[in-house]
C-alpha beads as a LAMMPS data file, in Angstrom:
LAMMPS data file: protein, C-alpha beads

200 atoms
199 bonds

1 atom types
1 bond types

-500.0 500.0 xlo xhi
-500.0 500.0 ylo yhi
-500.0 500.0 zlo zhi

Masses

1 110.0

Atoms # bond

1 1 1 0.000 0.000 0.000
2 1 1 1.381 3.133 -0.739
3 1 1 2.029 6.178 1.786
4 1 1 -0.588 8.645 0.011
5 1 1 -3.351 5.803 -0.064
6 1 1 -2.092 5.140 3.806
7 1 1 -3.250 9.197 4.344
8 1 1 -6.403 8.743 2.610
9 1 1 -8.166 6.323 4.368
10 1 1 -10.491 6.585 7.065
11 1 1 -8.437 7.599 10.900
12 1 1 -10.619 5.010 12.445
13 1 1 -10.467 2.025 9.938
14 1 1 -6.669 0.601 12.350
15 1 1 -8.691 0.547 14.941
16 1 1 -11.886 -1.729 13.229
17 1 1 -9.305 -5.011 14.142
18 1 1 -9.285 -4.209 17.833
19 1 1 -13.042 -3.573 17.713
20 1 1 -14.077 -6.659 15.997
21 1 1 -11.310 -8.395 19.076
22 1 1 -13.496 -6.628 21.446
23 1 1 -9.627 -5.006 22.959
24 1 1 -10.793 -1.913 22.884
25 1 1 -11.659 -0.037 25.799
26 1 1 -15.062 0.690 26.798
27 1 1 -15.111 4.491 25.334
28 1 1 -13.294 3.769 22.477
29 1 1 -15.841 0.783 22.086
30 1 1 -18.626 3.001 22.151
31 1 1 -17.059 5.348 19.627
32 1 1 -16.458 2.502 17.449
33 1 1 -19.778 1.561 17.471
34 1 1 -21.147 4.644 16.277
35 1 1 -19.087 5.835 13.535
36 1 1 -19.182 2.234 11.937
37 1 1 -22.715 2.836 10.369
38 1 1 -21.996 6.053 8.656
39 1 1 -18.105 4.673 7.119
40 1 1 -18.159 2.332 4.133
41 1 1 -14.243 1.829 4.539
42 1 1 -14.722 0.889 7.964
43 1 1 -17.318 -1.494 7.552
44 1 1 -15.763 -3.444 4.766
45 1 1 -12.899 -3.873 7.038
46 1 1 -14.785 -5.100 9.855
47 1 1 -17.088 -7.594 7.850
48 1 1 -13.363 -8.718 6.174
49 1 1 -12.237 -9.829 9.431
50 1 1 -15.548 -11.902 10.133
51 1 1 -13.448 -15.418 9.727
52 1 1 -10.599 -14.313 12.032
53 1 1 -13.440 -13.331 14.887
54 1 1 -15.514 -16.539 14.268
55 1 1 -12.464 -18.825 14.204
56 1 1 -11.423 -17.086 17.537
57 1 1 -14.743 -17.366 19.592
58 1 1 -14.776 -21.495 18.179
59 1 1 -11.102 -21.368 20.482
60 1 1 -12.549 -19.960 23.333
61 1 1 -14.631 -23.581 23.657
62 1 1 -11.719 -25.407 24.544
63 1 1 -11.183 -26.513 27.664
64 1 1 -7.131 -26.807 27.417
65 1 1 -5.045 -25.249 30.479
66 1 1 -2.525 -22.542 29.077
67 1 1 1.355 -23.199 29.203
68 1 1 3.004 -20.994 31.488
69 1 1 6.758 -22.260 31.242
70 1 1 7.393 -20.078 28.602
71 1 1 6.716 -16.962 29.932
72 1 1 8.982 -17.955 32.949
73 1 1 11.370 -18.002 30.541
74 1 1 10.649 -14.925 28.624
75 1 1 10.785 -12.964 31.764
76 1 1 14.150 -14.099 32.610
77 1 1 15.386 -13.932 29.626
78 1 1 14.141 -9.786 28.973
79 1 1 15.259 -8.987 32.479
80 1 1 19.142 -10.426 31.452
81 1 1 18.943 -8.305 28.494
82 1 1 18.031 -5.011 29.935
83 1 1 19.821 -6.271 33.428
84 1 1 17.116 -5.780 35.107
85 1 1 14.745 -7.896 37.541
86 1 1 11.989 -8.632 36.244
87 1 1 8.756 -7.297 38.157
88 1 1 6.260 -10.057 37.483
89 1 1 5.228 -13.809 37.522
90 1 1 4.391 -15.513 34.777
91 1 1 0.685 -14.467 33.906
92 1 1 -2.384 -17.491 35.477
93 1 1 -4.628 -17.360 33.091
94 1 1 -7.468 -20.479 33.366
95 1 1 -10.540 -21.116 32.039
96 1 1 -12.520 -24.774 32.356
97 1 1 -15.139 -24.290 29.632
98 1 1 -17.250 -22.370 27.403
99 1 1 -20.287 -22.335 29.722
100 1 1 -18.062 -20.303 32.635
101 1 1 -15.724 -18.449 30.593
102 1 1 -14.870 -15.248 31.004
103 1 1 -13.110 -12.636 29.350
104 1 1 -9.339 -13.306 30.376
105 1 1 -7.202 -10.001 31.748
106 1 1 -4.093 -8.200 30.135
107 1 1 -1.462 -9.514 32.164
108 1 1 2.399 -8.425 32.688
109 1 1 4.948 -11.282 30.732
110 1 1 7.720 -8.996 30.600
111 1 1 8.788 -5.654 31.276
112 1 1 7.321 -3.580 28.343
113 1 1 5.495 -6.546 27.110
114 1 1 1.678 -7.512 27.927
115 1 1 -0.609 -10.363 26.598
116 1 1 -3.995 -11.660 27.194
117 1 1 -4.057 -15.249 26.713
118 1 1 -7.290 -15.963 24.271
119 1 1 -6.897 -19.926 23.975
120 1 1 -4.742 -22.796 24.066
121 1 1 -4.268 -26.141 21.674
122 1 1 -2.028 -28.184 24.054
123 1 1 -2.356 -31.037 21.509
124 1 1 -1.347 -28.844 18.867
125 1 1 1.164 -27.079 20.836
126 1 1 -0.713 -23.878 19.648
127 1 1 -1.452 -20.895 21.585
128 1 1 -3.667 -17.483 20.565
129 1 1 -2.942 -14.552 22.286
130 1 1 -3.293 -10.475 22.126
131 1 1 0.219 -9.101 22.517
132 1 1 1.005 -5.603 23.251
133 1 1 4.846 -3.996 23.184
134 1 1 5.609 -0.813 24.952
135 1 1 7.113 1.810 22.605
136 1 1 10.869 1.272 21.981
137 1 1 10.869 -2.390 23.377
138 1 1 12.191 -5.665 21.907
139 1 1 10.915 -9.241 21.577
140 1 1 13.569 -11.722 22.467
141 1 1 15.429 -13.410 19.640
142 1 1 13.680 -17.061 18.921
143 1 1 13.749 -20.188 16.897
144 1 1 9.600 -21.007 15.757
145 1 1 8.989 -24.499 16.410
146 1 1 5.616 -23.993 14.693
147 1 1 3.882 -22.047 12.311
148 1 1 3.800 -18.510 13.628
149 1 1 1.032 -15.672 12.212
150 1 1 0.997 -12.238 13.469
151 1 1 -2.087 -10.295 12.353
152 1 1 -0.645 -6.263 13.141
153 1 1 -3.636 -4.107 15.012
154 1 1 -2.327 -1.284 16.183
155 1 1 1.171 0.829 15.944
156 1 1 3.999 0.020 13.950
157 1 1 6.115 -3.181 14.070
158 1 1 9.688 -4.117 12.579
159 1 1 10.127 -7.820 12.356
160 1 1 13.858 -8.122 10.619
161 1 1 13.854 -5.455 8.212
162 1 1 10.400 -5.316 7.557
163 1 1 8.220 -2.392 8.992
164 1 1 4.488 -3.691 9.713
165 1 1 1.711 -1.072 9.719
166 1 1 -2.093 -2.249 10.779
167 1 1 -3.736 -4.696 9.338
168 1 1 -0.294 -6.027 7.782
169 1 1 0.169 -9.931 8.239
170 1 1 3.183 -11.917 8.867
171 1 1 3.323 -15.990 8.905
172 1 1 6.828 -17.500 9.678
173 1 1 7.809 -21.237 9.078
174 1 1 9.129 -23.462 11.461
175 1 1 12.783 -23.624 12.064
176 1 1 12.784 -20.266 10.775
177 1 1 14.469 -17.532 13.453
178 1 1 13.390 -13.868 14.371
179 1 1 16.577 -11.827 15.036
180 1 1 14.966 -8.472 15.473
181 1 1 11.397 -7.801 16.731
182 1 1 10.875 -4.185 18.006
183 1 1 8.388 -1.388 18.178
184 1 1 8.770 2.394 18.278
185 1 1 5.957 3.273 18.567
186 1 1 4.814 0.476 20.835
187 1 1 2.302 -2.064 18.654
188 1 1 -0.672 -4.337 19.907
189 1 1 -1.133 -7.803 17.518
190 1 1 -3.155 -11.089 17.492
191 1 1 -0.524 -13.878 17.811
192 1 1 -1.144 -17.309 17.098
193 1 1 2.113 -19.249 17.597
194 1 1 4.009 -22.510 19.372
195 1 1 4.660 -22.036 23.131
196 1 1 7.569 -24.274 22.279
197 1 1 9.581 -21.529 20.889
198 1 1 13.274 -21.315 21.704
199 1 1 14.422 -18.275 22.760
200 1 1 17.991 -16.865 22.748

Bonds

1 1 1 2
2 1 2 3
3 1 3 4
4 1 4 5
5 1 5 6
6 1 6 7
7 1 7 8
8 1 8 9
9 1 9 10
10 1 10 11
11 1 11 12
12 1 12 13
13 1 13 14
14 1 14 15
15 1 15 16
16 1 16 17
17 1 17 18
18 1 18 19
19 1 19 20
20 1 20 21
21 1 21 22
22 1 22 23
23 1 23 24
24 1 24 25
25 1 25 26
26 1 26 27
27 1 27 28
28 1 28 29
29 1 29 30
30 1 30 31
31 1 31 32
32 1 32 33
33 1 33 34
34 1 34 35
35 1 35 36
36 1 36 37
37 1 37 38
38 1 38 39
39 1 39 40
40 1 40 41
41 1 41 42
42 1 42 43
43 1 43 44
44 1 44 45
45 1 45 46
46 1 46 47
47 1 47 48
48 1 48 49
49 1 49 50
50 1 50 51
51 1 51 52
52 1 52 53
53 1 53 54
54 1 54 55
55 1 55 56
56 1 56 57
57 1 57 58
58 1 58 59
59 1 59 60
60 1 60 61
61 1 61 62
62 1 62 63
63 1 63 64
64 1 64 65
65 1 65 66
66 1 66 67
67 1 67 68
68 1 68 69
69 1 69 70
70 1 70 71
71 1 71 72
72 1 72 73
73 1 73 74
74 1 74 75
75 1 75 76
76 1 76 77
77 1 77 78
78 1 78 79
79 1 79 80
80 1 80 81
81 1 81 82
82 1 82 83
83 1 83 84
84 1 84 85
85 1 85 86
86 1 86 87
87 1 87 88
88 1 88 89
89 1 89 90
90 1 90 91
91 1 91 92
92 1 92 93
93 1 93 94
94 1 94 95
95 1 95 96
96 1 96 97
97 1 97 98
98 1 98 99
99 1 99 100
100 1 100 101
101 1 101 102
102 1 102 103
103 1 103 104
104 1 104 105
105 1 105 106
106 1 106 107
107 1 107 108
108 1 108 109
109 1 109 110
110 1 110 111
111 1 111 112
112 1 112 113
113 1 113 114
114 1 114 115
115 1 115 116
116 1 116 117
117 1 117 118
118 1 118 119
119 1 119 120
120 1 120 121
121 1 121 122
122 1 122 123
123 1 123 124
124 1 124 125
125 1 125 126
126 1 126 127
127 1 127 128
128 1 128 129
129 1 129 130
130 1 130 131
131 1 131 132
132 1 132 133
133 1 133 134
134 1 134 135
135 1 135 136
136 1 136 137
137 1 137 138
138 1 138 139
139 1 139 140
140 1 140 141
141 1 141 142
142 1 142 143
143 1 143 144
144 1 144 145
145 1 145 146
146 1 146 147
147 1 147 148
148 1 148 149
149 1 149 150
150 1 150 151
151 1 151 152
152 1 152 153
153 1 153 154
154 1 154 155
155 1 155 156
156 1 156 157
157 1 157 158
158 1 158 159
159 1 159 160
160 1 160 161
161 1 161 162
162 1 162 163
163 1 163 164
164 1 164 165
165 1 165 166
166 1 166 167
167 1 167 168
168 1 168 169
169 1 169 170
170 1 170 171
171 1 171 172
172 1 172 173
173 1 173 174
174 1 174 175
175 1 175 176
176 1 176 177
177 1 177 178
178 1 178 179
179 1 179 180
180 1 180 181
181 1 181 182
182 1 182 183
183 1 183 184
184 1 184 185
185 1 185 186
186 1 186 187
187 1 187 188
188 1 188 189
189 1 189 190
190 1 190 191
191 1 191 192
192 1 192 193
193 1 193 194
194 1 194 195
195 1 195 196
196 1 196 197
197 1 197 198
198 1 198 199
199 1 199 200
């Protein structure tokens, strides 16, 4: 997409994704809500995403308990990088089934880096998660040991030398490695990855 077609859409239509995720926050929400009626570019982009937000809400049924091992290690492993302790457990997030779930909380994995935990596939060694960076912080380096998709929602994201902007997609192999993930601006995404992954 070029930069002059960027300026010329709609200033609400990057924030449709965290709408239709329901991770926006209650006035926001409300906002949303009434400008998508009156904005053709915004409702195209929501009704786009329709497969994304049904295939989500089908994970929510499962009754799978989350890994938390990983970030254990993700902690420990940002806190040695920016030698620093790090200043919180590994998020509990639990749910036993569709008929009592309930909407799980942002919770702290690392310094500058939040997630809320959406579902679990411990049999496919799958995990779905909303993960938000703090401006000017870094993922860890990793190794995937699955398929990894990152659907961009809000800010700006450089994965390698490639600058994501919302609503930009990135899927990464496995055995593949991430060298550089980092955010200016600070970024939210949807990630759907392996809670296998090495880090370095």
């Amino acid at each position: 997409m070029s930069s002059s077609s960027r300026n010329n859409r709609c200033e609400r239509t990057d924030l449709v994704a965290s709408y239709a995720l329901a991770a926006l926050d209650s006035a926001e929400a409300r906002l949303m809500a009434e400008h998508l009626p009156a904005c053709l570019e915004c409702q195209q982009e929501y009704y786009s995403l329709g497969p994304l937000t049904g295939a989500l809400t089908a994970w929510r049924t499962q009754t799978l308990p989350p890994p938390a091992p990983i970030w254990n290690e993700l902690a420990e492993r940002i806190a040695k990088a920016s030698q620093k302790k790090a200043s919180a457990p590994a998020p509990k997030v639990t749910w036993s089934g569709a008929e009592d779930w309930h909407e799980p909380q942002w919770e702290q994995a690392a310094p500058g880096i939040t997630v809320k935990l959406l579902s679990t596939d411990k049999e496919g060694d799958r995990v779905s998660m909303l993960v938000r960076l703090a401006p000017g912080v870094s993922y860890p380096p990793h190794r995937h040991a699955g398929v990894e998709e990152l659907y961009l929602l809000e800010g700006e994201l450089w994965i390698e030398d490639r600058k994501l902007y919302p609503g930009d997609f990135n899927r990464a192999e496995p055995g593949t490695a991430d060298q550089r993930v980092y955010s200016e601006t600070g970024c939210m995404c949807l990630l759907i990855t392996s809670p296998s992954d090495q880090l370095r």
